[in-house]
N, C-alpha and C positions, 0 to 999 in steps of 0.2 A: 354303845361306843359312840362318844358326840366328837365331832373334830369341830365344832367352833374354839376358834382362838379365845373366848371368852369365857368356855369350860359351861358349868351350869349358873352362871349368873346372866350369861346373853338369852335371848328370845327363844334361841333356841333350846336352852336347857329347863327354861321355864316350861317350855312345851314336854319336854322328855321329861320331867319329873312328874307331871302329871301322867303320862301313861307309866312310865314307873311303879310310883303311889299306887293305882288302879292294879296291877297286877300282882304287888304286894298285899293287897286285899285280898286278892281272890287263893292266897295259901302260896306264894310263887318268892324262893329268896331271889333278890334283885341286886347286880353290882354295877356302877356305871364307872365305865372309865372314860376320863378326859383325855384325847391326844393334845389338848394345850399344857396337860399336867406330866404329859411323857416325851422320848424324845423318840423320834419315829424320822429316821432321814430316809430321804431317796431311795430305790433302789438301784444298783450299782452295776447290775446286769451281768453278776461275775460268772451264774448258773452254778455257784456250789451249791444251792438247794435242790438242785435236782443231784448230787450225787452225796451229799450227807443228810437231807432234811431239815436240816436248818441254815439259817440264813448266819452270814460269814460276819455281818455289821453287827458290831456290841451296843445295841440300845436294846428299847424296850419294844421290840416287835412281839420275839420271841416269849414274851410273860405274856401278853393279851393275845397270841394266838393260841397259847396253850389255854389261858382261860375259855377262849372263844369256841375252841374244841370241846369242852368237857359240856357247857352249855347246853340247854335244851331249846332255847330261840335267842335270836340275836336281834336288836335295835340298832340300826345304822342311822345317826342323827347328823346333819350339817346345815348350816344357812345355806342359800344358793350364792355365789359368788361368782357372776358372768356368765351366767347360764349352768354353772357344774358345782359341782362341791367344794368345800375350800382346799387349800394347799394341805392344809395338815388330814384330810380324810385321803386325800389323792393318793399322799405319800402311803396310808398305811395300806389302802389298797391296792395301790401297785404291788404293795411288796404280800400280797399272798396269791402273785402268779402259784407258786408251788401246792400251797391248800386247797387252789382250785382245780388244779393240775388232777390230783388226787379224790375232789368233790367230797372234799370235810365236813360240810355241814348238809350233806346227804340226808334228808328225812326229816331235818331239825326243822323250824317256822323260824320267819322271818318277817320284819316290821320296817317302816321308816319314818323318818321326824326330818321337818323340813321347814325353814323361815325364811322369809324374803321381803327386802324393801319395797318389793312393788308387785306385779305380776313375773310369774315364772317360775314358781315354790313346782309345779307339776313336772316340768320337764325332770325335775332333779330328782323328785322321788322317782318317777319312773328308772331313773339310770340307779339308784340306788333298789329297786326292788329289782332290776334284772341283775344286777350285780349278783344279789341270793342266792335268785332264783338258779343262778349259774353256777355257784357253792354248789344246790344239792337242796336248799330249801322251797318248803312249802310257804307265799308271802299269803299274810292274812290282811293283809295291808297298807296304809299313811296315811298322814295327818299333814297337811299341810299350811300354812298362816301366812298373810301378810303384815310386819309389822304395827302397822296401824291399828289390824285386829284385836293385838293384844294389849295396846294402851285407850281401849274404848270402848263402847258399851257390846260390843261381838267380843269378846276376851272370854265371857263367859262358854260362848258356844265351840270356839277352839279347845278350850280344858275337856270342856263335853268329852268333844271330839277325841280328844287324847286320851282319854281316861275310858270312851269306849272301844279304843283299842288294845288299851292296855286288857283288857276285859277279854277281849275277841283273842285276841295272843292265847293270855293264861288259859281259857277255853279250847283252844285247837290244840294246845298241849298235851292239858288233861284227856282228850277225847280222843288224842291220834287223829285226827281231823285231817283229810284230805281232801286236793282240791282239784277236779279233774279235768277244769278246764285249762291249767297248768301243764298239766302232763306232756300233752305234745314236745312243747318249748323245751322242758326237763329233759326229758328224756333222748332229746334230740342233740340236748348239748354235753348228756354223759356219754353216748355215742359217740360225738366228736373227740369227748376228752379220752376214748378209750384205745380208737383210733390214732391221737396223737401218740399218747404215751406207747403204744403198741408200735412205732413207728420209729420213736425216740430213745426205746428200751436201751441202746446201747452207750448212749449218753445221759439218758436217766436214768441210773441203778435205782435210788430212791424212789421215784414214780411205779417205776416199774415191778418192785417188789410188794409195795403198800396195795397195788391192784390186785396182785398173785393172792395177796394174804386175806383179803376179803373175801378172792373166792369170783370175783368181777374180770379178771384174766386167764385163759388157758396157760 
Protein backbone atom coordinates (compact mmCIF):
# COMPACT_ATOMS: atom_id res chain seq x y z
CA UNK A 1 0.00 0.00 0.00
CA UNK A 2 2.25 3.34 -1.11
CA UNK A 3 0.31 6.66 -0.16
CA UNK A 4 2.66 8.82 -2.20
CA UNK A 5 0.66 11.44 -4.09
CA UNK A 6 2.73 10.30 -7.04
CA UNK A 7 1.58 6.51 -6.84
CA UNK A 8 4.56 4.44 -8.42
CA UNK A 9 6.33 6.84 -10.60
CA UNK A 10 7.60 9.06 -7.32
CA UNK A 11 10.95 7.64 -5.46
CA UNK A 12 9.03 6.17 -3.48
CA UNK A 13 7.31 3.56 -5.78
CA UNK A 14 10.63 3.13 -7.55
CA UNK A 15 11.74 1.76 -4.25
CA UNK A 16 8.51 -0.39 -3.60
CA UNK A 17 8.70 -2.02 -6.96
CA UNK A 18 11.93 -3.20 -6.36
CA UNK A 19 11.09 -5.09 -3.30
CA UNK A 20 7.77 -6.02 -4.95
CA UNK A 21 9.77 -7.46 -8.14
CA UNK A 22 12.02 -9.35 -5.34
CA UNK A 23 9.15 -11.20 -3.83
CA UNK A 24 7.47 -12.02 -6.96
CA UNK A 25 10.60 -13.89 -7.69
CA UNK A 26 10.78 -15.77 -4.82
CA UNK A 27 6.92 -17.64 -6.01
CA UNK A 28 4.80 -14.71 -3.92
CA UNK A 29 1.49 -13.07 -6.16
CA UNK A 30 2.06 -9.23 -5.54
CA UNK A 31 -0.70 -6.30 -5.68
CA UNK A 32 0.21 -2.78 -5.04
CA UNK A 33 -2.33 -0.35 -4.46
CA UNK A 34 -1.87 3.40 -4.79
CA UNK A 35 -3.96 5.64 -2.25
CA UNK A 36 -3.14 8.54 -5.03
CA UNK A 37 -5.19 6.06 -7.22
CA UNK A 38 -8.14 5.77 -4.52
CA UNK A 39 -10.23 7.99 -2.74
CA UNK A 40 -9.50 7.32 1.12
CA UNK A 41 -11.16 10.55 3.16
CA UNK A 42 -10.77 11.33 6.78
CA UNK A 43 -12.17 9.56 9.24
CA UNK A 44 -15.26 11.06 10.64
CA UNK A 45 -15.26 9.54 14.10
CA UNK A 46 -19.06 8.70 13.78
CA UNK A 47 -18.03 4.90 15.78
CA UNK A 48 -20.34 2.98 13.31
CA UNK A 49 -17.55 0.61 12.82
CA UNK A 50 -17.39 -0.49 15.99
CA UNK A 51 -21.24 -1.50 15.89
CA UNK A 52 -21.50 -2.78 12.04
CA UNK A 53 -17.78 -3.50 11.08
CA UNK A 54 -17.73 -1.38 8.41
CA UNK A 55 -17.07 1.96 7.98
CA UNK A 56 -20.26 4.38 7.23
CA UNK A 57 -17.95 6.67 4.19
CA UNK A 58 -18.54 5.26 0.55
CA UNK A 59 -14.93 5.29 -0.79
CA UNK A 60 -12.48 2.94 -1.25
CA UNK A 61 -11.28 2.08 2.35
CA UNK A 62 -13.49 -0.79 2.56
CA UNK A 63 -12.05 -2.77 -0.91
CA UNK A 64 -8.20 -2.44 0.42
CA UNK A 65 -9.12 -3.49 3.81
CA UNK A 66 -10.75 -6.37 2.62
CA UNK A 67 -7.74 -7.04 0.37
CA UNK A 68 -5.35 -6.13 3.25
CA UNK A 69 -7.08 -8.86 5.32
CA UNK A 70 -7.04 -11.92 3.11
CA UNK A 71 -3.08 -11.03 2.73
CA UNK A 72 -0.29 -12.91 3.97
CA UNK A 73 2.12 -9.57 4.63
CA UNK A 74 1.52 -6.17 4.06
CA UNK A 75 4.04 -3.19 2.63
CA UNK A 76 3.31 0.09 4.15
CA UNK A 77 5.13 2.57 1.69
CA UNK A 78 5.22 6.63 2.04
CA UNK A 79 7.80 9.52 1.44
CA UNK A 80 8.42 11.30 4.80
CA UNK A 81 6.56 14.47 4.73
CA UNK A 82 7.45 16.75 8.02
CA UNK A 83 8.78 14.15 9.85
CA UNK A 84 5.39 11.55 9.28
CA UNK A 85 3.83 10.02 6.53
CA UNK A 86 1.94 11.76 3.94
CA UNK A 87 -1.76 13.02 4.16
CA UNK A 88 -2.97 10.28 2.08
CA UNK A 89 -1.35 7.24 4.12
CA UNK A 90 -2.54 9.17 7.53
CA UNK A 91 -5.93 9.25 6.24
CA UNK A 92 -6.01 5.51 5.50
CA UNK A 93 -4.60 4.64 8.69
CA UNK A 94 -6.63 6.62 10.78
CA UNK A 95 -9.49 4.99 9.33
CA UNK A 96 -8.45 1.16 10.51
CA UNK A 97 -8.95 2.19 14.22
CA UNK A 98 -11.47 -0.72 14.04
CA UNK A 99 -8.96 -3.54 12.14
CA UNK A 100 -6.76 -2.64 14.96
CA UNK A 101 -9.33 -2.82 17.41
CA UNK A 102 -9.69 -6.32 16.51
CA UNK A 103 -5.72 -7.03 15.54
CA UNK A 104 -6.44 -8.24 11.87
CA UNK A 105 -3.40 -8.76 10.72
CA UNK A 106 -2.39 -10.94 13.81
CA UNK A 107 0.36 -13.41 12.79
CA UNK A 108 0.66 -11.96 9.13
CA UNK A 109 4.51 -10.02 8.44
CA UNK A 110 4.98 -6.94 7.86
CA UNK A 111 7.45 -4.38 5.86
CA UNK A 112 8.10 -0.69 5.11
CA UNK A 113 9.25 1.58 2.25
CA UNK A 114 10.33 5.02 2.95
CA UNK A 115 11.89 8.22 0.93
CA UNK A 116 13.05 11.41 1.92
CA UNK A 117 14.48 14.74 0.81
CA UNK A 118 16.99 14.84 3.21
CA UNK A 119 17.62 13.01 6.47
CA UNK A 120 14.62 11.62 8.52
CA UNK A 121 13.33 8.47 6.10
CA UNK A 122 14.02 6.53 9.83
CA UNK A 123 11.77 8.19 12.22
CA UNK A 124 8.91 7.25 9.69
CA UNK A 125 9.51 3.80 9.21
CA UNK A 126 9.78 3.36 12.50
CA UNK A 127 6.04 4.94 13.16
CA UNK A 128 5.20 2.82 10.05
CA UNK A 129 6.53 -0.60 11.59
CA UNK A 130 4.90 -0.02 15.06
CA UNK A 131 1.80 0.75 13.29
CA UNK A 132 1.98 -3.32 12.24
CA UNK A 133 3.48 -4.46 14.68
CA UNK A 134 0.27 -3.10 16.48
CA UNK A 135 -2.15 -4.74 13.69
CA UNK A 136 -0.79 -8.16 14.94
CA UNK A 137 2.23 -8.41 12.71
CA UNK A 138 5.47 -9.83 12.73
CA UNK A 139 7.85 -6.69 11.02
CA UNK A 140 10.74 -8.31 9.10
CA UNK A 141 11.72 -5.00 8.36
CA UNK A 142 12.60 -1.14 5.90
CA UNK A 143 14.34 0.18 3.52
CA UNK A 144 14.85 3.48 3.65
CA UNK A 145 16.47 6.26 0.89
CA UNK A 146 17.38 9.75 0.54
CA UNK A 147 16.45 11.14 -2.60
CA UNK A 148 19.74 11.96 -3.92
CA UNK A 149 20.44 8.14 -3.43
CA UNK A 150 18.43 7.30 -5.93
CA UNK A 151 19.43 9.72 -8.70
CA UNK A 152 23.39 8.69 -8.15
CA UNK A 153 25.74 6.26 -8.18
CA UNK A 154 24.17 4.65 -4.31
CA UNK A 155 20.79 3.99 -6.31
CA UNK A 156 22.19 0.74 -6.96
CA UNK A 157 22.62 -0.25 -3.23
CA UNK A 158 18.99 1.06 -2.24
CA UNK A 159 17.44 -1.47 -5.12
CA UNK A 160 19.80 -3.92 -3.25
CA UNK A 161 18.40 -3.08 -0.29
CA UNK A 162 14.71 -3.29 -1.40
CA UNK A 163 14.96 -6.26 -3.17
CA UNK A 164 16.60 -7.82 -0.22
CA UNK A 165 13.74 -7.32 1.67
CA UNK A 166 11.44 -8.17 -0.61
CA UNK A 167 13.44 -11.47 -0.23
CA UNK A 168 13.36 -11.49 3.66
CA UNK A 169 9.43 -10.87 3.45
CA UNK A 170 8.71 -13.80 1.03
CA UNK A 171 11.09 -16.03 3.30
CA UNK A 172 9.46 -15.30 6.78
CA UNK A 173 6.20 -16.18 5.10
CA UNK A 174 7.17 -19.38 3.67
CA UNK A 175 8.80 -20.41 6.98
CA UNK A 176 6.30 -18.99 9.46
CA UNK A 177 9.27 -17.11 10.80
CA UNK A 178 8.92 -15.60 14.00
CA UNK A 179 10.56 -12.91 15.82
CA UNK A 180 11.00 -12.91 19.50
CA UNK A 181 12.37 -10.12 20.19
CA UNK A 182 8.96 -8.54 19.18
CA UNK A 183 6.89 -10.36 21.23
CA UNK A 184 7.00 -8.36 24.35
CA UNK A 185 5.68 -5.16 22.43
CA UNK A 186 3.05 -7.60 20.69
CA UNK A 187 1.62 -9.07 23.01
CA UNK A 188 1.58 -6.30 25.28
CA UNK A 189 -0.58 -4.25 22.95
CA UNK A 190 -3.10 -7.38 22.15
CA UNK A 191 -3.47 -7.26 25.85
CA UNK A 192 -4.44 -3.73 25.76
CA UNK A 193 -6.64 -4.20 22.89
CA UNK A 194 -8.34 -6.94 24.82
CA UNK A 195 -8.89 -5.00 27.61
CA UNK A 196 -10.19 -2.08 25.74
CA UNK A 197 -12.73 -4.02 23.77
CA UNK A 198 -13.55 -5.94 27.04
CA UNK A 199 -14.45 -2.66 28.57
CA UNK A 200 -16.26 -1.14 25.45
CA UNK A 201 -18.28 -4.46 24.63
CA UNK A 202 -21.45 -2.48 25.08
CA UNK A 203 -20.80 0.08 22.60
CA UNK A 204 -18.66 -2.18 20.52
CA UNK A 205 -21.09 -5.12 19.56
CA UNK A 206 -18.71 -5.67 16.47
CA UNK A 207 -15.30 -5.63 18.37
CA UNK A 208 -16.70 -7.47 20.89
CA UNK A 209 -18.08 -10.38 18.92
CA UNK A 210 -15.10 -10.84 16.38
CA UNK A 211 -12.91 -11.44 19.77
CA UNK A 212 -15.65 -14.11 21.18
CA UNK A 213 -15.34 -15.75 17.73
CA UNK A 214 -11.60 -16.31 17.69
CA UNK A 215 -11.91 -17.80 20.83
CA UNK A 216 -9.43 -14.52 22.30
CA UNK A 217 -12.59 -13.56 24.81
CA UNK A 218 -14.46 -15.30 27.57
Amino acid sequence: IIGSPHGLAGNTGQVLKALAESAEAAGFDVAIRSLAEARIEPCRGCNRCHVSGTCSIPDDFEKIKGEMASADAIVLASPNYIFSVSAQMKAFLDRCCGPLHCQMLRDRYGAAVVTSGGEGSAEVETYLLRFLRAMGCWTVGSVGAQASALSGPRREDVMRSAAGLGRALADAVAECRLFPEQAAERDAFFNRMKQLVSQMRPHWPYEAKYWAEKGWMA
